[in-house]
Each structure stands twice: as C-alpha cells, then as structure tokens.
TORVO-615872 format. One line per 2 residues: number of its first residue (from 1); their letters; for each residue x, y, z negated of C-alpha. Coordinates in nm, 3 decimals. Last residue first. Layout:
REM residues N
NUM) A) X Y Z  ...
REM end
This chain:
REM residues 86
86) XX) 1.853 1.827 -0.500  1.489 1.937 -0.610
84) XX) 1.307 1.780 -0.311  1.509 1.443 -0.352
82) XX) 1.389 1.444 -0.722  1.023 1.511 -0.595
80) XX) 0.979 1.264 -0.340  1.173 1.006 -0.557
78) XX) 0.924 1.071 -0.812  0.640 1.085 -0.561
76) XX) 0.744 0.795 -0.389  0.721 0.575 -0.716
74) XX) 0.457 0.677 -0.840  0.313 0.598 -0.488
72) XX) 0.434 0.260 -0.458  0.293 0.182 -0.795
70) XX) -0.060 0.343 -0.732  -0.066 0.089 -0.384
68) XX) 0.037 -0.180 -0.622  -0.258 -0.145 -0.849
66) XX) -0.517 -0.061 -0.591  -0.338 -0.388 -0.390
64) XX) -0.400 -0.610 -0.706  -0.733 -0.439 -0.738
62) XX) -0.852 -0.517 -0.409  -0.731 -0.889 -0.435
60) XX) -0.936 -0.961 -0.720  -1.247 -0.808 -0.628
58) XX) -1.259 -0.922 -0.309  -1.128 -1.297 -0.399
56) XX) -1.507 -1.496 -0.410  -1.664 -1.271 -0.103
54) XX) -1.333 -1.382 0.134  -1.286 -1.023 0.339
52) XX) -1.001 -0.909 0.161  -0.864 -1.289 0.122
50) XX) -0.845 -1.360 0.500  -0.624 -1.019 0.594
48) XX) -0.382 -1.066 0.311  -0.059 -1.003 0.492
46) XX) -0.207 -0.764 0.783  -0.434 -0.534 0.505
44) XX) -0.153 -0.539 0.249  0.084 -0.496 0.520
42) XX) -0.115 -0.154 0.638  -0.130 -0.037 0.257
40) XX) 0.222 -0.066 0.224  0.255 0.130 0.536
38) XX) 0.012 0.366 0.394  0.189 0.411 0.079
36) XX) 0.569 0.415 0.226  0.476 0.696 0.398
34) XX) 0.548 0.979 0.125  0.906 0.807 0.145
32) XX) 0.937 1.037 0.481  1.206 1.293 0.343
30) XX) 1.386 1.020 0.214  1.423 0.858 0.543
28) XX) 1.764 0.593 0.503  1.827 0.533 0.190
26) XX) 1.470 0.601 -0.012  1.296 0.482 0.302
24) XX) 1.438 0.164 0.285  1.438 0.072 -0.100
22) XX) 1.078 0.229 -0.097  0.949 -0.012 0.186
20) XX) 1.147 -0.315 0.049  0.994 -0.263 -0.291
18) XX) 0.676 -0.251 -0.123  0.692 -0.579 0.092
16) XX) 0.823 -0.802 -0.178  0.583 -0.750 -0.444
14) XX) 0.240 -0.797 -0.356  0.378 -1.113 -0.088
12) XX) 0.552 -1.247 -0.369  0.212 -1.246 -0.576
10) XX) 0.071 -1.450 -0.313  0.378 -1.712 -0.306
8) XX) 0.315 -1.767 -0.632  -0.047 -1.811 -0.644
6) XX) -0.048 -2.018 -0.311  0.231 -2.243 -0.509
4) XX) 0.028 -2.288 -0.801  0.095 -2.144 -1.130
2) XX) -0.172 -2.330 -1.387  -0.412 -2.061 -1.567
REM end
C-alpha cells in the first residue's frame, strides 16, 4: 500500500484534532474532558463529511473514527478519573 498525500493528510486529520481536544480540556476544563468525545465526534463528521457518506470508504472511515472515538474516551476517562481522585 503506497502513502499518498490524501492518505497522509487523512490520517493527520484522525490524529490531530483529538489530541488537541484532550491536551485542551485536560489544562484548561478538566472537569469537562468527558466532552472531548462528542466534539471529536462532531469534527470527525465536519472533517470527513464526503467520505462517511462515499459507499466505497464507509466501512473504512467508520472504523477509523470507532477506533479513535474509543481512544479519546480511554483517554478522558483516565484523566476523568485521576482528576476526580486528586
């Protein structure tokens, strides 16, 4: 499978926006990260609009996001949890 430039910029676009998201609401809202999910989810559904509804990249693309969307809430819930215990 060749790395194209769409693939790469793609898979920037799974990454960037969520680790931003936590990074954010871990400094500055920590008792809101619990939202970072369904914002994630909300720029997964503005960035990627024309691929979700694209029949041949569906399945694909929803379980990238299903993926990332369990990511981003592993990782709210653990810094959910440790900022609840503190």
């Amino acid at each position: 499978m060749e790395l194209t430039p769409t693939l790469i910029l793609n898979l920037a676009l799974l990454i960037v926006p969520p680790v931003v998201l936590v990074l954010v609401f871990r400094r500055w809202l920590a008792r809101h990260i619990r939202w970072t999910v369904a914002l994630t989810a909300l720029c997964d559904v503005l960035l990627f609009w024309d691929e979700l509804f694209y029949y041949e990249s569906f399945g694909l693309f929803a379980v990238l996001i299903l993926v990332q969307l369990a990511a981003t809430g592993a990782a709210a819930f653990l810094i959910y949890n440790k900022q609840r215990k503190d």
